[in-house]
C-alpha positions in Angstrom: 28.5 18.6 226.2 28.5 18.6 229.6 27.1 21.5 231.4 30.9 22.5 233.3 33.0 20.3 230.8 32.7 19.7 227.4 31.8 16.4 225.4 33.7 14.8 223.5 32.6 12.6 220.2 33.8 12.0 217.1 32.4 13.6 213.6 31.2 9.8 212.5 29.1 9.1 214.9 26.5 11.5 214.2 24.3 9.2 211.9 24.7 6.4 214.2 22.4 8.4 217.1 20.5 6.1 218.8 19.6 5.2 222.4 21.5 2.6 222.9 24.7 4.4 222.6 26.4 6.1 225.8 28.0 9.4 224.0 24.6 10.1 222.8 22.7 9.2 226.0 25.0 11.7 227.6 24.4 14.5 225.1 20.6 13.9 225.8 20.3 12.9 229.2 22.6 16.3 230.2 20.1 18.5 227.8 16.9 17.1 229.1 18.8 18.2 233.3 17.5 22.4 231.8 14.0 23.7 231.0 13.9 24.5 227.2 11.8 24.5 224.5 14.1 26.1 222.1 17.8 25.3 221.8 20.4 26.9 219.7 23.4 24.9 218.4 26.3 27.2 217.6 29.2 26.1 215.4 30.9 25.5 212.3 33.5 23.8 210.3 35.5 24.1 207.6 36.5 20.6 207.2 33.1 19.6 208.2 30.0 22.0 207.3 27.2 19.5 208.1 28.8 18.6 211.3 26.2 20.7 213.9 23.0 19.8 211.6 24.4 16.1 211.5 24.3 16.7 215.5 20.8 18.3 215.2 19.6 15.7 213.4 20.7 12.7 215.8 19.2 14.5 218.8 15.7 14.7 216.3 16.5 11.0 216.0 16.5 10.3 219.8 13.6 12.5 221.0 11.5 10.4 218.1 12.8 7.3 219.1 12.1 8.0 222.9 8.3 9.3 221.7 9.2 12.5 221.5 9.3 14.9 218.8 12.0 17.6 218.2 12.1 20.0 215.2 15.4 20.2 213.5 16.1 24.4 211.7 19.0 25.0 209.6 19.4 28.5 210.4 23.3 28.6 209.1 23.1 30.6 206.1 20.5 33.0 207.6 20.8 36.7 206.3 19.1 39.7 207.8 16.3 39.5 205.7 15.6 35.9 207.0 15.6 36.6 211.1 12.2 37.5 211.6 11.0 34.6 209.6 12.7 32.6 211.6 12.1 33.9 215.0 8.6 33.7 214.0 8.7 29.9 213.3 10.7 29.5 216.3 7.7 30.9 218.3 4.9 29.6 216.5 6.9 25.6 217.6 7.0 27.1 221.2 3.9 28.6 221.2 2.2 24.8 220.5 4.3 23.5 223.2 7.0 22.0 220.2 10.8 21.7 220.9 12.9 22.8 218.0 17.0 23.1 217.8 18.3 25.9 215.9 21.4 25.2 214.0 23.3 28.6 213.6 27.0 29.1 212.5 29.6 31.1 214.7 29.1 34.8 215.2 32.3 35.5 213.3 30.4 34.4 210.4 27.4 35.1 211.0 26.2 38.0 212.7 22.5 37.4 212.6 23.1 34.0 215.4 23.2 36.8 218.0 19.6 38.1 218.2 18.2 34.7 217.1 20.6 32.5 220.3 19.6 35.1 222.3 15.8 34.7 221.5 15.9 31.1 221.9 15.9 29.4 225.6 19.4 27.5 225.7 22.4 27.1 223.7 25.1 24.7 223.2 28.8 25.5 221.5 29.8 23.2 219.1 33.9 23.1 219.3 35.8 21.4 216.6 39.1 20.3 217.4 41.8 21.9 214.8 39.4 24.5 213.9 37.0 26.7 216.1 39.7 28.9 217.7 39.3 29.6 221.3 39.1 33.5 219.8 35.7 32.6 218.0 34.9 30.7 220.9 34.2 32.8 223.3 33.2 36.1 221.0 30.0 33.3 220.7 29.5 32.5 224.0 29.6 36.5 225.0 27.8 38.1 222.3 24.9 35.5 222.8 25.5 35.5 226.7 27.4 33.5 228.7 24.0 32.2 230.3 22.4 31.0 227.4 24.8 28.3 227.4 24.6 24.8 228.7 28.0 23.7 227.6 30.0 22.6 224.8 30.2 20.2 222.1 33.8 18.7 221.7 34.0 17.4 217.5 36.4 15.5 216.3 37.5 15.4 213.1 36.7 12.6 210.6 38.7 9.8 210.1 
């Protein structure tokens, strides 16, 4: 994830997020270098559908480990019907001073991460190798806005 170059892990090493580990000291330690209280996580996979909330939740796992505390959202399967709900728990964590990530899917399938990345302070693009075409991409990164976003996410695929 780097803010002008992407990072690169593998899909396995999600549950093995700890403090100790350089990939994931990286992901945090290049996060924690932008003002945020909200960040959006934008991506998805075929071959791996739990791959960005597997990322969410090994970020949750540092922040606790390092005495903080960030809120983990599975926003993928968000409808219409579901956005304002959801922007309204988003604000309600930032209103208390919380951090939450916001996992969302692409915005070729699914329209509603538009309005909610763009209500939320940052954004990172998950990119899974074999899969998120380059097409897909960038329809993300400029529907949401080019300057919501810190960098990228390079996944992958499991062994």
């Amino acid at each position: 994830m780097n803010v002008r170059g992407p990072l690169e892990v593998s899909a396995g090493a999600f549950a093995a997020a700890n403090t100790g580990d350089p990939v994931w000291q990286r992901l945090w330690l290049r996060c924690q270098q932008h003002d945020w209280n909200s960040l959006a996580l934008v991506g998805s996979s075929k071959r791996d559908p739990d791959g960005m909330l597997e990322i969410a939740n090994g970020m949750a796992r540092l922040a606790a480990e390092l005495g903080q505390e960030l809120i983990v959202i599975d926003a993928r399967d968000m409808g219409l019907k579901d956005l304002p709900r959801v922007q309204e728990q988003v604000r309600n964590l930032t209103n208390r001073s919380k951090r939450c990530v916001v996992v969302l899917r692409l915005v070729s399938e699914n329209a509603t991460t538009v309005p909610l990345a763009q209500g939320l302070d940052a954004a990172l693009l998950g990119v899974f190798i074999g899969e998120t075409t380059s097409v897909g991409a960038t329809r993300s990164i400029e529907e949401v806005g080019r300057s919501k976003f810190l960098g990228s996410i390079v996944i992958a695929p499991k062994r």
